[in-house]
SERO-4910 file (N, C-alpha, C, O; in steps of 0.05 Angstrom, whole numbers):
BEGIN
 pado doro    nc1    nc2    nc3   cac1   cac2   cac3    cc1    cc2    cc3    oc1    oc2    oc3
  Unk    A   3318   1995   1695   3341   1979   1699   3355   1988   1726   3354   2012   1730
  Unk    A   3367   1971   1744   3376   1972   1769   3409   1990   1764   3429   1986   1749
  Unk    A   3405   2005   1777   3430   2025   1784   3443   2013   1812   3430   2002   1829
  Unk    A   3469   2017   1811   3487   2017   1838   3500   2041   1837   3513   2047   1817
  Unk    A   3495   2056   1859   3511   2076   1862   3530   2083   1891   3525   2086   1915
  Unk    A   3549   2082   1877   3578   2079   1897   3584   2104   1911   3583   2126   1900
  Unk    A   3592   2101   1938   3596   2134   1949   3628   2126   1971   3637   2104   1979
  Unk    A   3639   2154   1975   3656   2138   1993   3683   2148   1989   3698   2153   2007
  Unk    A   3691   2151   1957   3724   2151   1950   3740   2182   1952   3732   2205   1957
  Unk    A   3756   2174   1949   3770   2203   1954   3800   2201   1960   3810   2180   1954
  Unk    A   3816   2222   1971   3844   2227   1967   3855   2210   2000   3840   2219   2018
  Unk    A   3866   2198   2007   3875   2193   2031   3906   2193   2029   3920   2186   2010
  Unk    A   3916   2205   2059   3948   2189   2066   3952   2157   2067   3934   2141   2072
  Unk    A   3971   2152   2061   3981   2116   2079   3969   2122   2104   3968   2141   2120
  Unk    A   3962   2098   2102   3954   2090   2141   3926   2099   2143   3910   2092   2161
  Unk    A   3921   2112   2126   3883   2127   2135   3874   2103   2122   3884   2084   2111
  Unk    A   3851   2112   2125   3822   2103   2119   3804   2105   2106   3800   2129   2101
  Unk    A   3786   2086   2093   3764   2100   2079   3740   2090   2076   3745   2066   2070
  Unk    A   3714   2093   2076   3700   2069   2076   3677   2078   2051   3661   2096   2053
  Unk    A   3680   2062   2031   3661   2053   2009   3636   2038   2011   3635   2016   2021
  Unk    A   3607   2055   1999   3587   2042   2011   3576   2043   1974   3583   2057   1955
  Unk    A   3556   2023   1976   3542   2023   1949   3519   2006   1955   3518   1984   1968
  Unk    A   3498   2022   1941   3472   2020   1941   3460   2013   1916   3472   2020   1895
  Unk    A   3438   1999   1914   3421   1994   1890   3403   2014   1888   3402   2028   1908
  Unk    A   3387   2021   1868   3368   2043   1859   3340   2028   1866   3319   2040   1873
  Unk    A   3342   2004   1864   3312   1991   1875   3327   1957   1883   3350   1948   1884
  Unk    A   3298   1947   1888   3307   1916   1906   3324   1898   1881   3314   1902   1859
  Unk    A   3339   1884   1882   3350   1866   1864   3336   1836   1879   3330   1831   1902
  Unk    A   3337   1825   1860   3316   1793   1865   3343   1766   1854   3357   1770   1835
  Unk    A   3345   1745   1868   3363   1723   1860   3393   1736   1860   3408   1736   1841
  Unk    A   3403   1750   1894   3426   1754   1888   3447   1737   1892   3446   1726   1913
  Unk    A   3469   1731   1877   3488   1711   1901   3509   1725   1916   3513   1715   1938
  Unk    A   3519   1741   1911   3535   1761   1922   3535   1781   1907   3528   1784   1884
  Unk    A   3550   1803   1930   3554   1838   1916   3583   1830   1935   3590   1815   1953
  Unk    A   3595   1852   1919   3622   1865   1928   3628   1883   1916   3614   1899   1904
  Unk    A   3677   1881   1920   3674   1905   1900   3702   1893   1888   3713   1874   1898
  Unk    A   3712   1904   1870   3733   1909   1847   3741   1928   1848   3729   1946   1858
  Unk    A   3763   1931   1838   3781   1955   1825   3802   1951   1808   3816   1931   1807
  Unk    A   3806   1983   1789   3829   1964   1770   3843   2001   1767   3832   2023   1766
  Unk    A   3877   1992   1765   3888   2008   1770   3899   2013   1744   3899   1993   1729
  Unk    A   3910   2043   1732   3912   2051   1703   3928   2021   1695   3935   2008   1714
  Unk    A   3932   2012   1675   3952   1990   1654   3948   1970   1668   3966   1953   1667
  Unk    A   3919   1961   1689   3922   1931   1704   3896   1917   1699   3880   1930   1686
  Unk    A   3892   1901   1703   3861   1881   1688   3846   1893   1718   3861   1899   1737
  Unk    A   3816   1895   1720   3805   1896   1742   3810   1863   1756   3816   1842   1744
  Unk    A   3804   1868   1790   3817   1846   1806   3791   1847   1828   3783   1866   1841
  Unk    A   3784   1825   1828   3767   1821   1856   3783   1835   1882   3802   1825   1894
  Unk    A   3767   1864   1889   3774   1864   1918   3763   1842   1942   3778   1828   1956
  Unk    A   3735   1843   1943   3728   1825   1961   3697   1822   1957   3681   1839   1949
  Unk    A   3691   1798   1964   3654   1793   1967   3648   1782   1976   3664   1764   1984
  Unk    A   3621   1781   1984   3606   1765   2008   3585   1756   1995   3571   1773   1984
  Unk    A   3579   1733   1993   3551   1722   1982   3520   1720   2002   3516   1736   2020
  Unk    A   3507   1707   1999   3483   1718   2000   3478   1693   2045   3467   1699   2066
  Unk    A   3489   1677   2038   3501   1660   2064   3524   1678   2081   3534   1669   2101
  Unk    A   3531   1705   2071   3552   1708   2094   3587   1704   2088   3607   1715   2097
  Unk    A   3585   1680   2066   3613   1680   2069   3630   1703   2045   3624   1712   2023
  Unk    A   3652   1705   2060   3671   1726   2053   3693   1714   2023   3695   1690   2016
  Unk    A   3706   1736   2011   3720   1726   2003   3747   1762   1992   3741   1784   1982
  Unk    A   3771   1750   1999   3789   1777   1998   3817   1776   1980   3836   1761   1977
  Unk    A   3810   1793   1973   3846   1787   1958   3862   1787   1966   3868   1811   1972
  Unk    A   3881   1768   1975   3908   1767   1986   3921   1792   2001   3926   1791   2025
  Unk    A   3928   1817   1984   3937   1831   1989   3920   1857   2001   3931   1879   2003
  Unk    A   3884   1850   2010   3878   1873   2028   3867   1845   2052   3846   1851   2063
  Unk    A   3872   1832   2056   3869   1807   2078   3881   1821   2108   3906   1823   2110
  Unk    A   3863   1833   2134   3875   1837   2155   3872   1871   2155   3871   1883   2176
  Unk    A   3869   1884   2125   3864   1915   2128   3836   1920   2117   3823   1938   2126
  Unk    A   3827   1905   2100   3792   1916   2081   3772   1896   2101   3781   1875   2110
  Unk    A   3744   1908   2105   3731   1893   2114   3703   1899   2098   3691   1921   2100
  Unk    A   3697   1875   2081   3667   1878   2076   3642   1866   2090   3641   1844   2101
  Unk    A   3622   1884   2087   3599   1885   2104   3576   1889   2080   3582   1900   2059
  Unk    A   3539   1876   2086   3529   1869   2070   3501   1883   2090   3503   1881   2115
  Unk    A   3481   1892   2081   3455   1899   2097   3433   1894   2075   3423   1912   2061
  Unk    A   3428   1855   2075   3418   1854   2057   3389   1864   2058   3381   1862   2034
  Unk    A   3368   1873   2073   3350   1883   2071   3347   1912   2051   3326   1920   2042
  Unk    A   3366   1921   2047   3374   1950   2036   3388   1939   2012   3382   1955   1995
  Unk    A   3405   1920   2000   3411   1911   1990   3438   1931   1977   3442   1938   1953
  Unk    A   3451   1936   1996   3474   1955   2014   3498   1935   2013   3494   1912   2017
  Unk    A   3521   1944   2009   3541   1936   2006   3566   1958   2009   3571   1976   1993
  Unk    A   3584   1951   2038   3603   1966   2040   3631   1953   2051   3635   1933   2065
  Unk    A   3646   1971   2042   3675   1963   2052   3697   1987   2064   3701   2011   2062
  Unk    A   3704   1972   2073   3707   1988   2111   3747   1985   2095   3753   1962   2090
  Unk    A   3765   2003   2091   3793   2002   2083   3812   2009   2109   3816   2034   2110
  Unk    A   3821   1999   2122   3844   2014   2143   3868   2008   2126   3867   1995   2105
  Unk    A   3892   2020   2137   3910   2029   2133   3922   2019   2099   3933   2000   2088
  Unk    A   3909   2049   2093   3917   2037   2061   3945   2052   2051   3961   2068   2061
  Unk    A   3943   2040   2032   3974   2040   2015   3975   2051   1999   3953   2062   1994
  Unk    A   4001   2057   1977   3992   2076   1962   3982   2048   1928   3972   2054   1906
  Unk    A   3986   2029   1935   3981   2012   1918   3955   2004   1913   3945   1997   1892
  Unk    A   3944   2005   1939   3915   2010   1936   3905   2032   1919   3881   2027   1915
  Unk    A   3913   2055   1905   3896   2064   1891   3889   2054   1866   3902   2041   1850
  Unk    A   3862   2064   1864   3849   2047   1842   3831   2062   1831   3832   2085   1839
  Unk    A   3804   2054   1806   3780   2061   1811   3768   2038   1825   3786   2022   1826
  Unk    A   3744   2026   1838   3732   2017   1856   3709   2007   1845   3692   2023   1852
  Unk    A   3697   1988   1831   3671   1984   1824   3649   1964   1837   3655   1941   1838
  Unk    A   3625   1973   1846   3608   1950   1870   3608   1934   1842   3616   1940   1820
  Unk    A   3599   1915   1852   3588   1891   1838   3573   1876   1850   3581   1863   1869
  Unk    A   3543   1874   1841   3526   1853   1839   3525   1826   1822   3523   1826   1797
  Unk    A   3527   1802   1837   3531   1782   1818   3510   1767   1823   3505   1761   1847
  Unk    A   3492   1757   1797   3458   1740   1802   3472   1710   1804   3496   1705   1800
  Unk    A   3450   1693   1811   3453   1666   1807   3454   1657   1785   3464   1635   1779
  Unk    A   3438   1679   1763   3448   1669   1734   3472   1669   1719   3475   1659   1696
  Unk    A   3487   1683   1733   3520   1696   1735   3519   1713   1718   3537   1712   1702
  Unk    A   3494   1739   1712   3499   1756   1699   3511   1775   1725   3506   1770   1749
  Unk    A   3529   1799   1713   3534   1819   1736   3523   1844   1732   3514   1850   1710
  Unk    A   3523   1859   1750   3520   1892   1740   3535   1903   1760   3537   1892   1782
  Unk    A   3545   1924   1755   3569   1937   1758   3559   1971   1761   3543   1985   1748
  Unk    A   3575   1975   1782   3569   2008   1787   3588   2032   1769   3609   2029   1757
  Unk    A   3577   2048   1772   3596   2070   1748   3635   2065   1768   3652   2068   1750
  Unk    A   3642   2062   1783   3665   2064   1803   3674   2090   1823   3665   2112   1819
  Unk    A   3686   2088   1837   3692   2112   1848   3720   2113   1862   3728   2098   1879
  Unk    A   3732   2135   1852   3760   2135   1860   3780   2139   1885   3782   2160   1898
  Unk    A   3793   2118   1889   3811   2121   1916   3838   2118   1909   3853   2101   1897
  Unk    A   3841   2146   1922   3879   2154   1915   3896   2149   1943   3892   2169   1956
  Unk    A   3913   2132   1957   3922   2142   1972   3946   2144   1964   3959   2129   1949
  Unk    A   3958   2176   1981   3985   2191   1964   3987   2209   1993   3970   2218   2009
  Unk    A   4015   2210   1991   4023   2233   2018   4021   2263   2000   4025   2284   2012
***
């Protein structure tokens, strides 16, 4: 069974940076998009952002202008690039692969704190 494994998270200030990368364990076949999610303690998980298999983007409101996702679909690689984050941004972080059959699979997550 196909693993995603997420690398990337960790403790940051406001205003830093961080960049989240996630990989598959082998090739995935019929993708429509990968991205990522996160869900913060007492909140439903929330689409951070995704890119489908054409290129196009899609972002949540509130990281629009600071998160940038990027896709290397030969590697079947998925990362997201965070500038100046907040402390509201912390979360856990989960990739997501989504098929054309609209099943998903989902990475274990990985955690991003930003806190002074």
């Amino acid at each position: 069974q196909v693993q995603l494994v997420e690398s990337g998270g960790g403790l940051v200030q406001p205003g830093g940076s961080l960049r989240l990368s996630c990989a598959a364990s082998r090739s995935i076949t019929s993708i429509y998009a990968m991205g990522w999610y996160r869900q913060a303690p007492g909140k439903p998980r929330e689409l951070v952002a995704n890119i489908t298999t054409l290129g196009r983007t899609d972002y949540a409101h509130s990281v629009k202008g600071r998160f940038t996702i990027s896709r290397d679909i030969a590697k079947n690689m998925v990362s997201l690039q965070m500038n100046s984050l907040k402390p509201e941004d912390t979360a856990l972080y989960y990739c997501n692969v989504r098929l054309h059959s609209s099943r998903d699979i989902w990475g274990q997550g990985t955690q991003v704190t930003v806190s002074s």
